[in-house]
C-alpha positions, 0 to 999 in steps of 0.5 A, a space after each residue: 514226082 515230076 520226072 527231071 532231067 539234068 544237062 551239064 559238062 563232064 563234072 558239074 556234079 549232075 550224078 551227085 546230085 542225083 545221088 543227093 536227091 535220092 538220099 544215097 551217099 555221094 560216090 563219084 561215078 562216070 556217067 556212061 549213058 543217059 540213064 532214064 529210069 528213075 525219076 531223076 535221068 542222068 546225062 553224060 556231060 559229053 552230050 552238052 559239050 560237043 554237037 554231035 550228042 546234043 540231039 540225044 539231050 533234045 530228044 530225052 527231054 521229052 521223056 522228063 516233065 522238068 529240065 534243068 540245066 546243070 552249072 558248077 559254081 566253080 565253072 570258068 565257062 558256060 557249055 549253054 548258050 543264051 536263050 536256050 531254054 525257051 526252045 524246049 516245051 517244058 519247065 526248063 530250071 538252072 541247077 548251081 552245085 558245088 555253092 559249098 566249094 571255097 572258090 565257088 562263084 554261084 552269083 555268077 553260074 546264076 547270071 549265065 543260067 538266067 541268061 539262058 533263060 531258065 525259069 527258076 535257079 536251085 542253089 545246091 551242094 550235094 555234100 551238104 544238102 544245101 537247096 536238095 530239099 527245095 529242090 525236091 519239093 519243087 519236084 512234088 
């Protein structure tokens, strides 16, 4: 399975759907530290919404085959800016969670990671499965 690592805010629901794609059951839990020793490599969100951490998230993409960039369907603002996603040397994939949630606008979280370039979009909810396994198929 090739190596994945997500970026995102505080709460986009990148541990979540670490959880899901490993088949555990979703328990909310504060990423600390970029934890890399899976298959799956959780960030803290922190490290994409200021510029002080943002060189860690360079630096351990290099230890993933994958990187995908992680956007809630509910978000009101993107913490990517655009063309990002060609300056890394590997698949970069935009992750949309949260598509489950009654306010969620995935059209919209789609258009910000396209416009960050990323190479392909998963749509997913970590509640009820939705995209985990495309997502992980992707990952073979």
């Amino acid at each position: 399975m090739k190596k994945l690592i997500l970026m995102g805010k505080s709460e986009s629901g990148k541990t979540s759907l670490i959880e899901a794609l490993r088949g555990e059951e979703i328990v909310y839990k504060k990423t600390q530290y970029i934890d890399y020793s899976t298959d799956f490599m959780d960030t803290p969100g922190e490290y994409s919404e200021g510029n002080d951490l943002g060189g860690a998230l360079a630096v351990y993409s290099y230890e993933a085959d994958v990187v995908g960039l992680v956007l809630s369907a509910t978000d009101d603002f993107c913490v990517f800016p655009p063309a990002c996603a060609p300056v890394a040397n590997r698949p970069v994939i935009g992750v949309v969670t949260k598509c489950d949630e009654a306010h969620a606008r995935p059209d919209l979280a789609e258009m910000r990671l396209l416009l960050c370039g990323c190479e392909r979009i998963f749509f997913t909810s970590s509640k009820t499965r939705q995209g985990i396994d495309e997502l992980l198929e992707y990952l073979k």
